[in-house]
C-alpha positions in Angstrom: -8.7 -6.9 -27.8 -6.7 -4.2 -25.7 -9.2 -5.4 -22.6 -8.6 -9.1 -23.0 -4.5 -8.2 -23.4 -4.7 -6.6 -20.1 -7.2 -9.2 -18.4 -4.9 -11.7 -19.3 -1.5 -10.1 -18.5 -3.1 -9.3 -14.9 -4.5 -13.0 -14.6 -1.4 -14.6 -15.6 0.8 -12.1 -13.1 -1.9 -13.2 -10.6 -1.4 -16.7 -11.2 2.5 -16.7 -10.8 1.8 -14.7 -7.3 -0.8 -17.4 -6.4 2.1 -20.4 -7.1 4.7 -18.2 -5.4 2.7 -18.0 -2.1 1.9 -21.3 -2.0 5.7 -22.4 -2.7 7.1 -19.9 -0.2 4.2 -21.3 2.8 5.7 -24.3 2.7 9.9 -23.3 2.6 11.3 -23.4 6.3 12.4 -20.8 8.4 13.8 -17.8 6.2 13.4 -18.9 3.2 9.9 -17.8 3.0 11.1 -14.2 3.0 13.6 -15.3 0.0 10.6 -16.7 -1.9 8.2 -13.7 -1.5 11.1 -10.8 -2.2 12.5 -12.7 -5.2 9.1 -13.8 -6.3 8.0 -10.3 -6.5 10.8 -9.0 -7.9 10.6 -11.6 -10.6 6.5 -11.0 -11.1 7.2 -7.3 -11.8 10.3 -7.5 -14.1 8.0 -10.0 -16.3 4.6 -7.9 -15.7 7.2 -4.7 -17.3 9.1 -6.5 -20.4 5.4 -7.6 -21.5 3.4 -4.8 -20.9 6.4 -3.0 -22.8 6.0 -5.9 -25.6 2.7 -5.2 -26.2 3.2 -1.5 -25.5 6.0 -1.8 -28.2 4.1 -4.3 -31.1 1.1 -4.8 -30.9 -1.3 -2.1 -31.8 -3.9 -1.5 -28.7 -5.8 1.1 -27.0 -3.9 2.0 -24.1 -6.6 3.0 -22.0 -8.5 0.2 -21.8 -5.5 -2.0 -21.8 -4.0 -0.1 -18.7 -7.5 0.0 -17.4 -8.3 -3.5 -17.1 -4.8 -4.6 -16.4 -4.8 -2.6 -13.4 -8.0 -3.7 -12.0 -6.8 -7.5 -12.8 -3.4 -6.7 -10.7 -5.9 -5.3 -8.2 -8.0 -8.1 -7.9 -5.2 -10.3 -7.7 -3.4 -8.7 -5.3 -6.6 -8.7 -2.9 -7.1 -12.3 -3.6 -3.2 -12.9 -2.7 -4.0 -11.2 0.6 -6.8 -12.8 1.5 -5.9 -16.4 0.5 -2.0 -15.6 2.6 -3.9 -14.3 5.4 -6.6 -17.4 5.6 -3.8 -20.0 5.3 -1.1 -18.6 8.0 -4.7 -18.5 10.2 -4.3 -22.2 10.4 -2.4 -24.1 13.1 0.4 -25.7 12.1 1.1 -23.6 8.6 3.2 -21.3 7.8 7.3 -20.5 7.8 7.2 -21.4 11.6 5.6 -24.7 11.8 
């Protein structure tokens, strides 16, 4: 159960960055900036009040629930990279266009 807590903490953080890049591609000029800061900012406020829930009531195994969250938010954060790289690649895309 600790595992799956952390698999689906990270997937669900990695699905709110995933929404947030694909909002903030499409805002105009600087407001892509505004999107990605406060995103982040948001993301990581959230990913700390429920790691600390579950931290706090919920009875798991820390290790394998830090573990596999970690590799989750690493996965993520390499798919966020690749898929913000591969779309600003494209003419026409992007805050500039």
């Amino acid at each position: 159960m600790s595992a799956a807590l952390g698999a689906g903490i990270g997937l669900f953080y990695a699905g709110l960055a995933y929404l947030t890049q694909r909002r903030a591609v499409r805002a105009e000029g600087s407001g892509f900036m505004g999107i990605v800061i406060g995103g982040m900012l948001l993301r990581m406020v959230l990913l700390l009040v429920l790691v600390g829930l579950v931290l706090a009531l919920i009875e798991v195994a820390v290790l394998p629930f830090v573990g596999v969250l970690v590799l989750f938010l690493l996965l993520g954060l390499g798919f966020d990279a690749w898929w913000m790289f591969r779309h600003l690649q494209r003419p026409g895309s992007g805050p500039t266009a």
